[in-house]
N, C-alpha and C positions, 0 to 999 in steps of 0.2 A: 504494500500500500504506500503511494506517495504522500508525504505529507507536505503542507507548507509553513513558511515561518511565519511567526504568532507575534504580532502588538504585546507590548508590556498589559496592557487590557482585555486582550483574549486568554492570554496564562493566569492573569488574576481571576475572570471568570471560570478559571476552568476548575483551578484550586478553592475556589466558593461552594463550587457546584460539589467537590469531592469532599468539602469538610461536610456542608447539610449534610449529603448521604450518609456518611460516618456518624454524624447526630442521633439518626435514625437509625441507627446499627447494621447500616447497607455497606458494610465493609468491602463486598466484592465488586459491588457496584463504581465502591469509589476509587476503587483502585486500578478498574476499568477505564474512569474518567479521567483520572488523572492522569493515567499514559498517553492521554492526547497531546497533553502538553510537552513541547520537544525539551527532552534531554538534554543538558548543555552538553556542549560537543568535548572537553575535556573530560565529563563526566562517563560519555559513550566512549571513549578512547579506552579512558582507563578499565570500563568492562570490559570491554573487548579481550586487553590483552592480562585482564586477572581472570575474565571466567569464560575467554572464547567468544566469537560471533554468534553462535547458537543463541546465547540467555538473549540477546537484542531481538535477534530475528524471530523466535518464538515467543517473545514476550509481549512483542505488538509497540513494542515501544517506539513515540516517536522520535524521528532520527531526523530529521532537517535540520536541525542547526549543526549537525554532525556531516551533514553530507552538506552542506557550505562551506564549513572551517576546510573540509577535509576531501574534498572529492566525490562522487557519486560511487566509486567502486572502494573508499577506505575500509568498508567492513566486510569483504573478499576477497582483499591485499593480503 
């Protein structure tokens, strides 16, 4: 799934959206939503090379600020 980059306004909404859920004890819900929100790109790096490409790609996480910093192929480098 492509993602794209997010306003400092759209990451705050998204982190709103995932505390309410958690409020309401929608734990999985919110952790759902919050993966929308793109990963900082040093932050996907350093996954990558502590626990592999796998945890990103199956995680759903989103990666656009990563594939800006870093290329569209850095995480099959």
């Amino acid at each position: 799934m492509e993602h794209k980059l997010m306003s400092e306004q759209e990451k705050i909404n998204i982190f709103m959206e995932a505390h309410e859920l958690r409020k309401e004890g929608k734990e999985e819900e919110a952790a759902a939503v919050q993966r929308k929100a793109p990963l900082p790109a040093f932050l996907a790096k350093s996954c990558k090379e502590n626990f592999g490409a796998d945890i990103l790609i199956q995680g759903g996480w989103n990666l656009a600020e990563a594939n800006a910093e870093y290329g569209p192929d850095w995480l099959t480098d």
